[in-house]
C-alpha positions as CSV (number, residue, x, y, z in Angstrom):
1,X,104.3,7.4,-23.0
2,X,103.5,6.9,-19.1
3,X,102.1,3.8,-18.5
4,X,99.5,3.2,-15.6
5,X,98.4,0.3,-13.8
6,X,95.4,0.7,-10.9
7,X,95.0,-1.9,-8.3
8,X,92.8,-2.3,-5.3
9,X,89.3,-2.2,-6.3
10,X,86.8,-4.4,-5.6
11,X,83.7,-5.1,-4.0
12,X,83.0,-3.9,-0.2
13,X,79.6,-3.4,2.0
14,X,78.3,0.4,2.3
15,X,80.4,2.1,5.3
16,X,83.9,0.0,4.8
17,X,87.1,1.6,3.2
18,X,89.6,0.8,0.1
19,X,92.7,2.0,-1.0
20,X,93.3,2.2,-4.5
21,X,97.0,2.4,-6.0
22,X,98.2,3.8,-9.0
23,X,102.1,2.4,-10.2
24,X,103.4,4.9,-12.6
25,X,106.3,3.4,-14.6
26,X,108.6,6.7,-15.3
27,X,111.4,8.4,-14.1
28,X,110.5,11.6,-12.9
29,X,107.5,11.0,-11.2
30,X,107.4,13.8,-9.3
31,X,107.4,15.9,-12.6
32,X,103.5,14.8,-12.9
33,X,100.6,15.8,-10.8
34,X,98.2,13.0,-10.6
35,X,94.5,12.5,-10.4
36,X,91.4,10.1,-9.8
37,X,88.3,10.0,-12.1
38,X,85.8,7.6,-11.7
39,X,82.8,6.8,-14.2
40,X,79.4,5.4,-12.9
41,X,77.2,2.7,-14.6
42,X,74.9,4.2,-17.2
43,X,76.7,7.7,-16.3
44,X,79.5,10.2,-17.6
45,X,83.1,9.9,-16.2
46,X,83.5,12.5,-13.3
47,X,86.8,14.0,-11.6
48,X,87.3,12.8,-8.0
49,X,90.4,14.1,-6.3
50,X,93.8,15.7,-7.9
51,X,97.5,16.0,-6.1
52,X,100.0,18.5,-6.9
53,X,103.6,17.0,-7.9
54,X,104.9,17.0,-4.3
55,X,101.7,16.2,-2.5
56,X,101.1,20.3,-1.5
57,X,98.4,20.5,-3.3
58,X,94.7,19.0,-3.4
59,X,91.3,18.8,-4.8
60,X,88.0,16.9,-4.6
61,X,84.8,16.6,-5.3
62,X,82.2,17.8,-3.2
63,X,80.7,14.6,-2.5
64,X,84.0,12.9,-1.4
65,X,85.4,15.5,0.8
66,X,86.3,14.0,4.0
67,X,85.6,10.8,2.9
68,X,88.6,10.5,0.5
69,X,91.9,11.2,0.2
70,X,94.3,11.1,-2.7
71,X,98.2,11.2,-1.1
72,X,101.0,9.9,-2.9
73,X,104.5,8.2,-2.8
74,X,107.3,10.0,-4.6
75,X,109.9,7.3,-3.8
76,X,107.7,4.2,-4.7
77,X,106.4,6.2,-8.0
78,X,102.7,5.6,-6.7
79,X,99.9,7.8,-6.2
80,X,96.7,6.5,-3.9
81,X,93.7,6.6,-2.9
82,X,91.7,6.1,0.2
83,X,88.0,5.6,0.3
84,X,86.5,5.6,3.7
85,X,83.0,5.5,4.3
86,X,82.0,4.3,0.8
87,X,78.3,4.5,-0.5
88,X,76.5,2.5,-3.2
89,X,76.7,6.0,-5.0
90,X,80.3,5.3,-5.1
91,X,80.7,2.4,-6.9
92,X,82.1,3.0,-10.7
93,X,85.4,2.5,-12.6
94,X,88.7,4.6,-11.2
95,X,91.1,5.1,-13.3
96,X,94.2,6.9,-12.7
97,X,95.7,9.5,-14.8
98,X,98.7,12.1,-14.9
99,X,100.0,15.0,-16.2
100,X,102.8,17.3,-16.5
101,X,103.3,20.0,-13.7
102,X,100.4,21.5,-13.0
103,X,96.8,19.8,-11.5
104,X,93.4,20.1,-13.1
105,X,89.8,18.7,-12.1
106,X,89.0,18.5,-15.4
107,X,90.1,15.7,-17.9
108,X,93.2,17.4,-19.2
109,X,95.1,14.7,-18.6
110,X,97.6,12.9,-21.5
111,X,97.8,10.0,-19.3
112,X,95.1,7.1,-18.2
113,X,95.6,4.0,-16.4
114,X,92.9,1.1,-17.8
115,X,90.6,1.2,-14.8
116,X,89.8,-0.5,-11.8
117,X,86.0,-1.6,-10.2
118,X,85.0,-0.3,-7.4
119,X,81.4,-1.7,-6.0
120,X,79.5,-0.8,-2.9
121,X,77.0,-3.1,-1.4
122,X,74.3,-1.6,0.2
């Protein structure tokens, strides 16, 4: 079991920025590639961005690229992510979740945080 805890959603005006942080609670963190999913109202739960075990590695989806960016903390056991210019069409549930090794954008991933809400005010 990896437990995950999200933290730093909330509600922000259309153009402003949010970091989201994911604690993972293990002790070989850097064993586990990490990702971001988000889920929409009323819609099905999409990949967002993905990081390779040592950060060399990313992916994203269309629609956030150069907008977001997923980066994480080896030494604090924390993976983020950083939302700049946010759009109503961004607000859904992130969750966090990891995996062994290797990155995937789809949801291949043992591993899920509970969720954290993210709304954008137009």
């Amino acid at each position: 079991q990896v437990p995950l805890v999200e933290s730093g959603g909330g509600l922000v005006q259309a153009g402003g920025s949010l970091r989201l942080s994911c604690a993972v609670s293990v002790r070989t963190f850097s064993n586990y590639a990490m990702a971001w999913f988000r889920q929409p109202p009323g819609k099905e739960r999409e990949f967002v961005a993905a990081i390779s075990r040592r950060g060399g590695s990313t992916s994203y989806l269309d629609s956030v690229k150069g907008r977001f960016t997923i980066s994480r903390d080896n030494a604090k056991n924390t993976v983020y992510l950083q939302m700049n210019s946010l759009k109503p069409e961004d607000t859904a549930v992130y969750s966090c979740a990891a995996r062994e090794w290797i990155l995937t954008i789809t949801p291949q991933y043992p591993y899920w945080g509970q969720g954290t809400q993210v709304t954008v005010s137009s």
